[in-house]
Rosetta silent file (secondary structure, phi, psi, omega in degrees, C-alpha in Angstrom):
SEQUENCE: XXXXXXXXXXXXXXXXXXXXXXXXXXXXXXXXXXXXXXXXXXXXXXXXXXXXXXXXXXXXXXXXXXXXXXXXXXXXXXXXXXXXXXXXXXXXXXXXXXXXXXXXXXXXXXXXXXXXXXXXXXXXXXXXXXXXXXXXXXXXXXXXXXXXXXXXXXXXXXXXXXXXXXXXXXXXXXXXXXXXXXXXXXXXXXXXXXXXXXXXXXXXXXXXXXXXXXXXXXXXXX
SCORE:     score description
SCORE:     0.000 S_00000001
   1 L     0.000  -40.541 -175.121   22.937   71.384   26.874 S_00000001
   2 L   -70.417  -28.845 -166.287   23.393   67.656   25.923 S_00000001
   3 H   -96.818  -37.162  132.987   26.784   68.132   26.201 S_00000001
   4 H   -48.192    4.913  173.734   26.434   69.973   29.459 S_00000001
   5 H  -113.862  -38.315  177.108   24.670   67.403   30.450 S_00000001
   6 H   -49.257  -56.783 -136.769   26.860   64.708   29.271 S_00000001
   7 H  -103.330  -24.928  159.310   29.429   66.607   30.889 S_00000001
   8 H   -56.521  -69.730 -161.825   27.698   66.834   34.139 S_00000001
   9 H   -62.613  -51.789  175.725   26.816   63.352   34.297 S_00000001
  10 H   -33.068  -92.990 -177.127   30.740   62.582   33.521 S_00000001
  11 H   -38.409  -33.177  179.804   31.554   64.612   36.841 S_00000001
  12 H   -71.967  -25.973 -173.361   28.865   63.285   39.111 S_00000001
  13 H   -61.363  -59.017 -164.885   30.256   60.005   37.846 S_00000001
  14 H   -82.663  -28.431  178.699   33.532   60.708   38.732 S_00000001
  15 H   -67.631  -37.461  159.736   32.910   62.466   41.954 S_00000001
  16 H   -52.374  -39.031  163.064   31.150   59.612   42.970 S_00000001
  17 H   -65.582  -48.301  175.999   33.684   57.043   42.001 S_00000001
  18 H   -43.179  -74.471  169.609   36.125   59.423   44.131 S_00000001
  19 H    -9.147  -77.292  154.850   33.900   59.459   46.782 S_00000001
  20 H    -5.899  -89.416  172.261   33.370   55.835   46.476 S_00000001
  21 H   -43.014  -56.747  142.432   37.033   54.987   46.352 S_00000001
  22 H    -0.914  -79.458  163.385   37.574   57.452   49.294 S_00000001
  23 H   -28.333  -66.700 -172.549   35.672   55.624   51.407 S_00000001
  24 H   -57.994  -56.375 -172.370   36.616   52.671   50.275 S_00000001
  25 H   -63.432  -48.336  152.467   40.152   53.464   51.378 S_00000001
  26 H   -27.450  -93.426 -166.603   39.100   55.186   54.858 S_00000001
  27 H   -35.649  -73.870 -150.945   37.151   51.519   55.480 S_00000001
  28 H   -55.277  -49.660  176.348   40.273   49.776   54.372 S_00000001
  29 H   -66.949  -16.920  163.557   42.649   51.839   56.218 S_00000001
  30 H   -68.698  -69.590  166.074   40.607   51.786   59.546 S_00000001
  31 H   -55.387  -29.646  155.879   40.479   48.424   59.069 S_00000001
  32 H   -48.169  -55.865 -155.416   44.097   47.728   58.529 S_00000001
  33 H   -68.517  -43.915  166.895   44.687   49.919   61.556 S_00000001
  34 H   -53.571  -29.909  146.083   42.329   48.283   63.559 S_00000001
  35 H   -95.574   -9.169  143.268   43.470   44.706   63.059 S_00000001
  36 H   -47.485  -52.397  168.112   46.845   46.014   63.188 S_00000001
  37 H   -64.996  -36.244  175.970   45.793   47.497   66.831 S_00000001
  38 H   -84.061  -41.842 -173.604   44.152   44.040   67.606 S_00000001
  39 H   -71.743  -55.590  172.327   47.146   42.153   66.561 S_00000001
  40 H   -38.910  -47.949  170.357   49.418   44.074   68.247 S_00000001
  41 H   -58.846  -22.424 -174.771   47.741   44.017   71.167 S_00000001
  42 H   -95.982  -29.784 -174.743   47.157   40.648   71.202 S_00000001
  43 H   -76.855  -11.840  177.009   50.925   40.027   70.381 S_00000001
  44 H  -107.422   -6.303  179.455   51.859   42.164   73.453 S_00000001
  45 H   -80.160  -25.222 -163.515   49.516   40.258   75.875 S_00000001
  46 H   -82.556  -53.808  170.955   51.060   36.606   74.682 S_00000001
  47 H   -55.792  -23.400 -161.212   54.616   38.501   75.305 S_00000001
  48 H   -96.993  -17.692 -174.821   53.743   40.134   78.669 S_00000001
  49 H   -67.907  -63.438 -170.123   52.101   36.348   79.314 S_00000001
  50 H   -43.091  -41.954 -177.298   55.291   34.618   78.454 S_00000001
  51 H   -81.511  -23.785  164.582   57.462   37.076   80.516 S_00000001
  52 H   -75.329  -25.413 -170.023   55.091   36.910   83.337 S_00000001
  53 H   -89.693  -47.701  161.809   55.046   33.096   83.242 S_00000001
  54 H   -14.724  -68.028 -174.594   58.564   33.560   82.970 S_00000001
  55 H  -100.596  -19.045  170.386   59.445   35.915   85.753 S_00000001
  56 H   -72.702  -39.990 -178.680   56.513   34.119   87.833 S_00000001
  57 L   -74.679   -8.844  177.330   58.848   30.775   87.417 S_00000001
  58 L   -88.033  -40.719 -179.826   62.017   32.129   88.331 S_00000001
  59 L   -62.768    5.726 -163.046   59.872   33.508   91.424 S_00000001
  60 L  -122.624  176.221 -152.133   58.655   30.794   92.352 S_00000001
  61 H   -55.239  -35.781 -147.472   59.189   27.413   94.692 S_00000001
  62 H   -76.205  -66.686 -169.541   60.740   25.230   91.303 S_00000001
  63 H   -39.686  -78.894 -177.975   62.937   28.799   90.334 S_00000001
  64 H   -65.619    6.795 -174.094   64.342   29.614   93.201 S_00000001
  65 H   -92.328  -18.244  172.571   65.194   25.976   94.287 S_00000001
  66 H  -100.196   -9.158  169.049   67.195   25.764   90.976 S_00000001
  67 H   -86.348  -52.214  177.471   68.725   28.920   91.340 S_00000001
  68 H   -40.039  -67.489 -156.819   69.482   28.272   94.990 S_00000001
  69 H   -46.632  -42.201 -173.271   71.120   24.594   93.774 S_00000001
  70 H   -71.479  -39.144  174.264   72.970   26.138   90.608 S_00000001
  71 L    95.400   38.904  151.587   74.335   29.130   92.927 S_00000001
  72 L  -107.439   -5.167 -167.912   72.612   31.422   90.737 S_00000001
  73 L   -62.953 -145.560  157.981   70.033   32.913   92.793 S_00000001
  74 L   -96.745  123.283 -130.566   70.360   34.945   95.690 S_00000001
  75 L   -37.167  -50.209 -168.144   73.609   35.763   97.191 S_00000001
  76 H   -67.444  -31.885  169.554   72.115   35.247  100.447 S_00000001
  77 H   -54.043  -66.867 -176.141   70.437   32.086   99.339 S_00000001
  78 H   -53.283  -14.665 -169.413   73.205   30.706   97.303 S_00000001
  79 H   -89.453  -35.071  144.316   75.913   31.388  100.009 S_00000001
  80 H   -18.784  -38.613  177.553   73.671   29.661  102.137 S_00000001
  81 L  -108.231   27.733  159.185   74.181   26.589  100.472 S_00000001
  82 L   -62.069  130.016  153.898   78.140   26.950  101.320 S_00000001
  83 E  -100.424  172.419 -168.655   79.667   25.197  104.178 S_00000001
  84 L   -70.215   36.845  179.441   81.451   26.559  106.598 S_00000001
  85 L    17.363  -56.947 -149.710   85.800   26.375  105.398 S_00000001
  86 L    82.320   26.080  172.651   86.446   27.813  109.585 S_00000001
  87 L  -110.811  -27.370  151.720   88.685   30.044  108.702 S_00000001
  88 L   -45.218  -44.926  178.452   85.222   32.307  108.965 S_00000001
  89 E   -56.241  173.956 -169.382   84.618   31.175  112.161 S_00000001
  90 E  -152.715  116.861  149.303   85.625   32.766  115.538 S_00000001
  91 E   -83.757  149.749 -179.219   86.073   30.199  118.463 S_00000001
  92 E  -159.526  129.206  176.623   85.759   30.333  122.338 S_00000001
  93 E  -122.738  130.149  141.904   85.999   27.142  124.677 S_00000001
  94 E  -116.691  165.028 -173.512   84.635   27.441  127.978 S_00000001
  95 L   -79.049   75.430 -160.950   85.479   25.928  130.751 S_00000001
  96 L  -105.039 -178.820  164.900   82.633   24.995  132.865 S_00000001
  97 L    69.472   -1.300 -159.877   81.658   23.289  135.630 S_00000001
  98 L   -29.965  150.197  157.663   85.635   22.112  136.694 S_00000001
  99 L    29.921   58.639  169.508   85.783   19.216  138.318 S_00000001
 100 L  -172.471  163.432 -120.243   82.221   18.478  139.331 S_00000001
 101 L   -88.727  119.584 -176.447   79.662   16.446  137.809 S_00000001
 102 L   111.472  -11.167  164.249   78.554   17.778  134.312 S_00000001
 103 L   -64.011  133.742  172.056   82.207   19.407  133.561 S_00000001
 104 E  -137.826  166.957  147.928   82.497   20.230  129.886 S_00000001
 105 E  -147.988  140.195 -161.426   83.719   22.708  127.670 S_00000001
 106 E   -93.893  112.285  155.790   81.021   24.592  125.626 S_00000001
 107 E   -77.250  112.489  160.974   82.387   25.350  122.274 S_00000001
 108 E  -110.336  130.917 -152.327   81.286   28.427  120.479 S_00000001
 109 E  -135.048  139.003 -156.663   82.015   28.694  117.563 S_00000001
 110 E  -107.172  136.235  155.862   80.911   32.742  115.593 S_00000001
 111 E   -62.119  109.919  172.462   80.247   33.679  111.845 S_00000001
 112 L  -105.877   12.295  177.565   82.396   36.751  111.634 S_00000001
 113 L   -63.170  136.082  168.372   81.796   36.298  107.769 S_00000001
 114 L   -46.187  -19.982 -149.109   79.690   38.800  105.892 S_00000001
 115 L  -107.666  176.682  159.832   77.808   35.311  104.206 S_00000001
 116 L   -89.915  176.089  166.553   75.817   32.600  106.046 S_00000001
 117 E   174.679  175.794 -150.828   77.156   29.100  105.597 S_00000001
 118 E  -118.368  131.730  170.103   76.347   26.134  107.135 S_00000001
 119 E   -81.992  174.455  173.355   77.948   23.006  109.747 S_00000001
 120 L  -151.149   91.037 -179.288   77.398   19.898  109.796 S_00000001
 121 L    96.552  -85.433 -157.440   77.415   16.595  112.844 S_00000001
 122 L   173.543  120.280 -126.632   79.482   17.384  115.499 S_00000001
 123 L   -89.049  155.197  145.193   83.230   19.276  115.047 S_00000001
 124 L   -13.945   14.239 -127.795   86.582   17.299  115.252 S_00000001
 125 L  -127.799  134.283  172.901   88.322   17.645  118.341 S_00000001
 126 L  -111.035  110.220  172.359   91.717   16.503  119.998 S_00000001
 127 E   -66.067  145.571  156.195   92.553   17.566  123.614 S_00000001
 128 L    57.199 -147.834  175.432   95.772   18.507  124.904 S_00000001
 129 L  -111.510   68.852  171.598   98.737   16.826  122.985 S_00000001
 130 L  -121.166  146.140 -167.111   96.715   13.895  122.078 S_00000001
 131 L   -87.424  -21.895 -165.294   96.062   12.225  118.461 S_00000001
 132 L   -80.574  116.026  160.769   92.710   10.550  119.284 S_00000001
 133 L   -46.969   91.421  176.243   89.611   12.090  117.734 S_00000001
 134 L   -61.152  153.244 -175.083   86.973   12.128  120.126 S_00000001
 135 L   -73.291  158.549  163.563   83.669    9.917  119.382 S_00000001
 136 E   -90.715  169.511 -139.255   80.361   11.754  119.533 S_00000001
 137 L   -81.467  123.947  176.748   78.389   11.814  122.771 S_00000001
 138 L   -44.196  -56.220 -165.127   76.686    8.323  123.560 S_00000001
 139 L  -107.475   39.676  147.072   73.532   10.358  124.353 S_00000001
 140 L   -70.945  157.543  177.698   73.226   12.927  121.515 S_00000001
 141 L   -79.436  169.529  159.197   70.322   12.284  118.982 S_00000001
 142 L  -110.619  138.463 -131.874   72.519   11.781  115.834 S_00000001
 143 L   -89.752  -23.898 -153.742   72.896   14.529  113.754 S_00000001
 144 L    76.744 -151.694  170.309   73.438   12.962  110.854 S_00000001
 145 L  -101.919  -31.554 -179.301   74.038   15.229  107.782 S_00000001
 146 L   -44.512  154.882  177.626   72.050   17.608  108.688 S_00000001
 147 L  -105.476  123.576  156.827   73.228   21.549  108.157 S_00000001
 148 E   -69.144   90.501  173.723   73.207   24.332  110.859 S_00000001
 149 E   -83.431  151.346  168.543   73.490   27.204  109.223 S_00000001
 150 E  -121.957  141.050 -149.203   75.123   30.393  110.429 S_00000001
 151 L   -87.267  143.280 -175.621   73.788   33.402  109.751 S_00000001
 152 L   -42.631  106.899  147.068   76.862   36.536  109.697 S_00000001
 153 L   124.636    6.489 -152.763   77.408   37.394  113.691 S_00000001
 154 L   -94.472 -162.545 -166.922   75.189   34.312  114.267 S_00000001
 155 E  -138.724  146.696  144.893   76.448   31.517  116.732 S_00000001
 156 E  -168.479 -168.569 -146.839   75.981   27.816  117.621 S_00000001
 157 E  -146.720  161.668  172.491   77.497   25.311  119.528 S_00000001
 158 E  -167.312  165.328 -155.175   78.834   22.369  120.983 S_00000001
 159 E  -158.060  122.348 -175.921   80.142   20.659  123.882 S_00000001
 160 E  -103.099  128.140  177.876   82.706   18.215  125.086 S_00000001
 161 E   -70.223  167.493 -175.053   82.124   16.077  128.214 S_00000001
 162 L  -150.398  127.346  154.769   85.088   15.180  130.292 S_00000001
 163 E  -126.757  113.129  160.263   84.988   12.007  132.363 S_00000001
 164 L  -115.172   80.125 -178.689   87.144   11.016  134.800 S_00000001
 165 L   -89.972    1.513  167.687   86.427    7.166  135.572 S_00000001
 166 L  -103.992  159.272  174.025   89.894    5.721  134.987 S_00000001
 167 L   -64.397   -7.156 -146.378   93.045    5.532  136.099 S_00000001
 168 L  -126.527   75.240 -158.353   94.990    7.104  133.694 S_00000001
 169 L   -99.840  123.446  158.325   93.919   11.165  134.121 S_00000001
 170 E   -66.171  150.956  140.131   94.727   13.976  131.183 S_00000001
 171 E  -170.209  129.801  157.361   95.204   17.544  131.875 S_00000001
 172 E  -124.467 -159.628  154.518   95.540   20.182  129.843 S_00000001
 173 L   175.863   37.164  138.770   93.746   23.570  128.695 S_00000001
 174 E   -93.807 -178.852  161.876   94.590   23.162  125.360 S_00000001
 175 E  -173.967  172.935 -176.534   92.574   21.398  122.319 S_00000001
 176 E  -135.126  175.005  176.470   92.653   21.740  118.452 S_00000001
 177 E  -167.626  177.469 -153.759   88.927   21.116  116.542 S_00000001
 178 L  -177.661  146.356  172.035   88.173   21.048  113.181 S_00000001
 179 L   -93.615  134.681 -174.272   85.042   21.486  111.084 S_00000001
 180 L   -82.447  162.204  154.593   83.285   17.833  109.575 S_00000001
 181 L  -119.047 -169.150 -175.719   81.490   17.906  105.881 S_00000001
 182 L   -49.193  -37.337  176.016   78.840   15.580  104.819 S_00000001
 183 L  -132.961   31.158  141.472   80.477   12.633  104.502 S_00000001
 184 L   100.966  -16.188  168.877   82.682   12.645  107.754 S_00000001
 185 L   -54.104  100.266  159.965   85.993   14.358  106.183 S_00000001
 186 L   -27.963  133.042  158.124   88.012   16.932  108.305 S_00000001
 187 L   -79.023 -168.411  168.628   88.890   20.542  107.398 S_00000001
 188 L   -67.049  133.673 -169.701   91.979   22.228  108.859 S_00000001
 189 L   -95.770  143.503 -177.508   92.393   22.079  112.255 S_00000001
 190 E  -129.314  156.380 -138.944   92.729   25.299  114.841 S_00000001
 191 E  -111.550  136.664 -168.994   94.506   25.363  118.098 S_00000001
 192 E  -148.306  141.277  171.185   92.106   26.732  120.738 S_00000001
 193 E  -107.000  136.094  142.933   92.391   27.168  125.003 S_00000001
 194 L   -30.048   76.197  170.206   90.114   26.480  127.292 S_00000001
 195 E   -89.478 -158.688  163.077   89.204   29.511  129.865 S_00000001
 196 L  -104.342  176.461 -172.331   87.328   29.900  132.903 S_00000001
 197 L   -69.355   17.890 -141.134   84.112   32.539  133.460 S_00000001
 198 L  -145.426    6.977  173.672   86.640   34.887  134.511 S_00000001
 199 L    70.727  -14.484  163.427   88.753   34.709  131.101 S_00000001
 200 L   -89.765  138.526 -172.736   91.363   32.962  132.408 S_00000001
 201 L   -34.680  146.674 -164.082   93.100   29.756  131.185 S_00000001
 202 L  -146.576  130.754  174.037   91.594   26.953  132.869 S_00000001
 203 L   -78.263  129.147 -174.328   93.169   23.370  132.897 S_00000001
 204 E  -124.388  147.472  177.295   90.532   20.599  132.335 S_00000001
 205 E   -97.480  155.783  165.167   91.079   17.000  133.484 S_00000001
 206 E  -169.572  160.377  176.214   89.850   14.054  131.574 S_00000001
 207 L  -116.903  -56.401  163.911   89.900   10.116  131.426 S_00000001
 208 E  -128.730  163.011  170.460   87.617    9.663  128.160 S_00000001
 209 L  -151.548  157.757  159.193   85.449   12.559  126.613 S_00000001
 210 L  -153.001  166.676 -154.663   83.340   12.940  123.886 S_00000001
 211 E  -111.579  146.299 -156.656   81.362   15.526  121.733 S_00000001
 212 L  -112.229  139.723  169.903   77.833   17.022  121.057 S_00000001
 213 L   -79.752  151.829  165.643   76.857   17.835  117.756 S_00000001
 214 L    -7.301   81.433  178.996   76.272   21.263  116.459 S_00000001
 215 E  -145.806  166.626 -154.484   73.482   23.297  117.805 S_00000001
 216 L   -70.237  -50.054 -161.254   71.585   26.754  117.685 S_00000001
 217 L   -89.753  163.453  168.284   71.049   26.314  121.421 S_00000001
 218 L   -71.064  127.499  162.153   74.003   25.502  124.416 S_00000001
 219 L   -57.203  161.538  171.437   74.200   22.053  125.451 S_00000001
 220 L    32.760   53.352  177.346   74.086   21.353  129.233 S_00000001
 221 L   -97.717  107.426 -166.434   72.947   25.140  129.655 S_00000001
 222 L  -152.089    0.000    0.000   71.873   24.350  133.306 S_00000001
């Protein structure tokens, strides 16, 4: 009996330390898993933070203004910040108004480019078979630097006055023009006619003339 008791005691002992240990190991492992589950968890909110602060800053005014500048951004944005070469462009001069007060000819000149891209002051232009660069138009605001941009298929414009107060009278119904950049430098120049509303070449007279800057809307649309 003593030894069956002994023997007893042994086993409750040991079932108990099992038990015990059991436990103890459940508790540990629960607890492991459980600050494992909290760390993780905590470790994917500080990543999904970063990548949100991240992906909020590329998305944002500062992001895209350095993406825009760098040309990495978006096509349409970055192409945007492109000027226009003209060999995109599509020109038309018309002739209006002939020989009565307020004759011009209204340059248009069309993005047939897939991209936008953008003008700038007021285009280049030599009438007829003359070397002289006309000045821009005493009363235009001045344009500056500023950029037009044009949007693919989009349009803008400009418009050279013709005056004839001198003795010494032009005529043609040719001209050549050219696109300006920022700081007043010429592109390649393109050879352009003059027509009338009726599509046909139209001869324009002039004594002095000068040019209108760039714009969304037609000058002297009257």
């Amino acid at each position: 009996m003593r030894t069956n008791r002994i023997r007893a005691t042994v086993l409750a002992a040991a079932a108990t330390a099992l038990a015990l240990g059991l436990t103890a190991c459940g508790n540990d492992g629960n607890s492991a898993k459980g600050d494992s589950g909290k760390s993780g968890k905590s470790g994917g909110t500080t990543v999904g933070d970063s990548k949100g602060s991240e992906k909020s800053g590329e998305s944002g005014n500062s992001g895209s203004t350095v993406q825009a500048d760098s040309g990495k951004g978006d096509g349409a944005a970055a192409s945007a910040q492109q000027p226009c070469k003209g060999d995109e462009l599509s020109y038309s001069v018309l002739h209006r108004f002939p020989a009565e007060e307020g004759e011009h000819l209204l340059i248009t000149a069309t993005n047939a480019d897939t991209k936008p891209c953008w003008v700038t002051s007021y285009p280049s232009v030599m009438l007829g078979d003359t070397t002289t660069v006309l000045p821009h138009s005493s009363k235009d605001a001045d344009g500056g630097t500023a950029k037009v941009t044009i949007k693919p298929g989009g349009k803008v414009y400009s418009a050279v006055s013709l005056f004839t107060d001198g003795d010494k009278t032009n005529a043609s119904s040719k001209l050549s023009l050219a696109l300006r950049d920022q700081t007043g430098d010429t592109g390649p120049g393109y050879d352009n006619e003059a027509f009338d509303g009726k599509g046909a070449p139209s001869e324009f007279t002039w004594d002095t003339a000068e040019v209108t800057n760039w714009n969304t809307e037609k000058p002297y649309d009257f």
